[in-house]
Structures are given as C-alpha cells and as structure tokens.
N, C-alpha and C positions, 0 to 999 in steps of 0.2 A: 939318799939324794934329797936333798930337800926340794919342796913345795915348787918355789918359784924355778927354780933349775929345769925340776921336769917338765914343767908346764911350755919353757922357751924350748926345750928338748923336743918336746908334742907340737908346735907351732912349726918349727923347724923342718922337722917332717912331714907335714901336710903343706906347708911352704913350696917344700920339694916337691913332694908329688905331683901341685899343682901344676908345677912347673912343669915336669915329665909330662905328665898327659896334654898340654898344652901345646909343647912339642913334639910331639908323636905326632895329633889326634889334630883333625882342618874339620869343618863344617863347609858344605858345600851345597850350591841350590841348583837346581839341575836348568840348564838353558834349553830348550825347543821340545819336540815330538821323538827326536832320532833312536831311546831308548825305549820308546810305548811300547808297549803298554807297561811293562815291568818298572820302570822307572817315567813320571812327566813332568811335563811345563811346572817348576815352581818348588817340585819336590825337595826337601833338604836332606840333604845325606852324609853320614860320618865317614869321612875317608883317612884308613891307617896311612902317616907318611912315612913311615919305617919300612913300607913294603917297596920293595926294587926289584930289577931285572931278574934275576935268580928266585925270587920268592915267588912271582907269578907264573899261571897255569893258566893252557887255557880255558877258556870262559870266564875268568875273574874279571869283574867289571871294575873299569878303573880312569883314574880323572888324569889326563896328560896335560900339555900346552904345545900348541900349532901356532906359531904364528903372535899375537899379544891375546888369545883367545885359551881359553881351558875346556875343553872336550870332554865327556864321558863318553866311554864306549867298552864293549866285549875285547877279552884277546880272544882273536883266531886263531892267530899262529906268531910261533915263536921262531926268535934268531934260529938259523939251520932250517927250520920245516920248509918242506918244497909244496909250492902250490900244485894241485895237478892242470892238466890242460884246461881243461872244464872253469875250473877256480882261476886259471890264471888271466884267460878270456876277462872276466872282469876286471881285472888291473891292466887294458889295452892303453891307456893313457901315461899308465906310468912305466912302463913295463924297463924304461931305464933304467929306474930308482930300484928293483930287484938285479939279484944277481943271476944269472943263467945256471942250472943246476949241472952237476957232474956226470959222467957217463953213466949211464942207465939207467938213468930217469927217465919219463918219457916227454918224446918230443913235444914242446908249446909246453913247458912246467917252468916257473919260474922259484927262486930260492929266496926266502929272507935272509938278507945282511946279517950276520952277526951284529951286534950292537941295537936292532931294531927286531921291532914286531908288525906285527898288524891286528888293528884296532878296526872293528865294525858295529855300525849302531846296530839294536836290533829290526828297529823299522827299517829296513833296508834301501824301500823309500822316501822315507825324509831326512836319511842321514849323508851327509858329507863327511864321510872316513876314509880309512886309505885305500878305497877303490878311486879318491880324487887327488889325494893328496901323498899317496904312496906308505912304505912303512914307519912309523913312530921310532924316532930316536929313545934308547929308555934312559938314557939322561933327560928326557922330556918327560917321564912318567911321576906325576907328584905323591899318586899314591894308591893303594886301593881300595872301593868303596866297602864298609862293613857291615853299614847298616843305612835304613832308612832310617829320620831322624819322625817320630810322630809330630801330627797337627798341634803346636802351642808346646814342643821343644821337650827334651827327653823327659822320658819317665820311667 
C-alpha cells in the first residue's frame, strides 16, 4: 500500500475514534454540596453516555435531567425494589409517584415503577432527589459518572 494511502487510512481511523469517544464519553461539572463529600461544588466529571437503565447497579453515581436541570446522584433503588416502611416514610410527599407493592410485602412499603429508579444525594441534607421529586424516569438518565476529571483536565 502505498505511503499516502496509509497515512489517509491512519487519519481515518483516528478521525473515527475521535468521533466514537466524543459520542460515548460528556464531561460534566458537578452543580451544589448534594454529593459531598465524594463528589463538590465545581468538580468535573467524565460521564459514560452508553450506560442505560439495564447497565446500572446500585450505588452507581450517575447524571439524569429533572426538569431543564441535570442532577447527579447515587442509585438507591432500582425499577421492581420495594422500599421497606422505614425507607418509604421518607418518600411521604410523593408516595403517589410509587407503586404499592404486592402481597406480602410489608405494610407502609412502597415499589419503584418499572421504567424508573431512585436517585439520592449523598448529603442527604442538601440534596433535593427523589425523596422531593419522586422516582427518575431512566429515559431521563444521560449517563454514568466514571471518573473524576483532575484539576487542569485529564492526565
């Protein structure tokens, strides 16, 4: 193959790829106190956007949108888990937006919707998550965070 060939061959490829990982791959700056400590005010974070509803586990911290706002927060609980009384107690406000769980659960337990989760800061108090705003639609979920991005951008 000749010279110039490979060299548009080599461009082409890296072309691509920047493309792929451009696509995948969001940079994100984290908005308030609601993840502190682990995450703060200002922090930058790489969030996979290929991760969806089936790839997430809980605990996975990950960036949604509520509203024209983009959130980060923990999953707690996933479509199907039943909240128990105790836990459900905190979601008195929304307690519509859950479904009622099936026989034998115990009484005061609430269910997540299929199609959604629940998303909690870890600061518990300064975060507004779905103990105000109920469970996250995961067509709402843009992605999940991978990494912290270092001061003055990867390395």
């Amino acid at each position: 193959m000749p010279r110039v060939a490979r060299r548009l061959v080599l461009v082409a490829a890296l072309t691509l790829g920047v493309v792929l990982l451009v696509a995948r791959f969001r940079v994100t700056v984290v908005d308030g106190q609601s993840m502190a400590p682990g995450l703060v005010h200002g922090q930058v974070v790489l969030v996979d956007t290929a991760v969806r509803g089936a790839d997430l586990r809980r605990g996975d911290v990950i960036v949604f949108t509520q509203g024209n706002e983009s959130l980060v927060k923990r999953v707690a609980a996933l479509p199907g888990d039943t909240l128990g009384p105790s836990d459900a107690a905190a979601y008195s406000a929304v307690r519509d937006l859950f479904e009622r769980p099936r026989a034998g659960a115990p009484s005061g337990s609430l269910r997540v919707p299929a199609g959604r989760l629940v998303a909690l800061g870890d600061n518990r108090r300064e975060s507004e998550d779905s103990r105000a705003f109920g469970p996250v639609l995961l067509e709402a979920v843009v992605g999940r965070i991978l990494r912290e991005v270092p001061q003055g951008g990867p390395q």
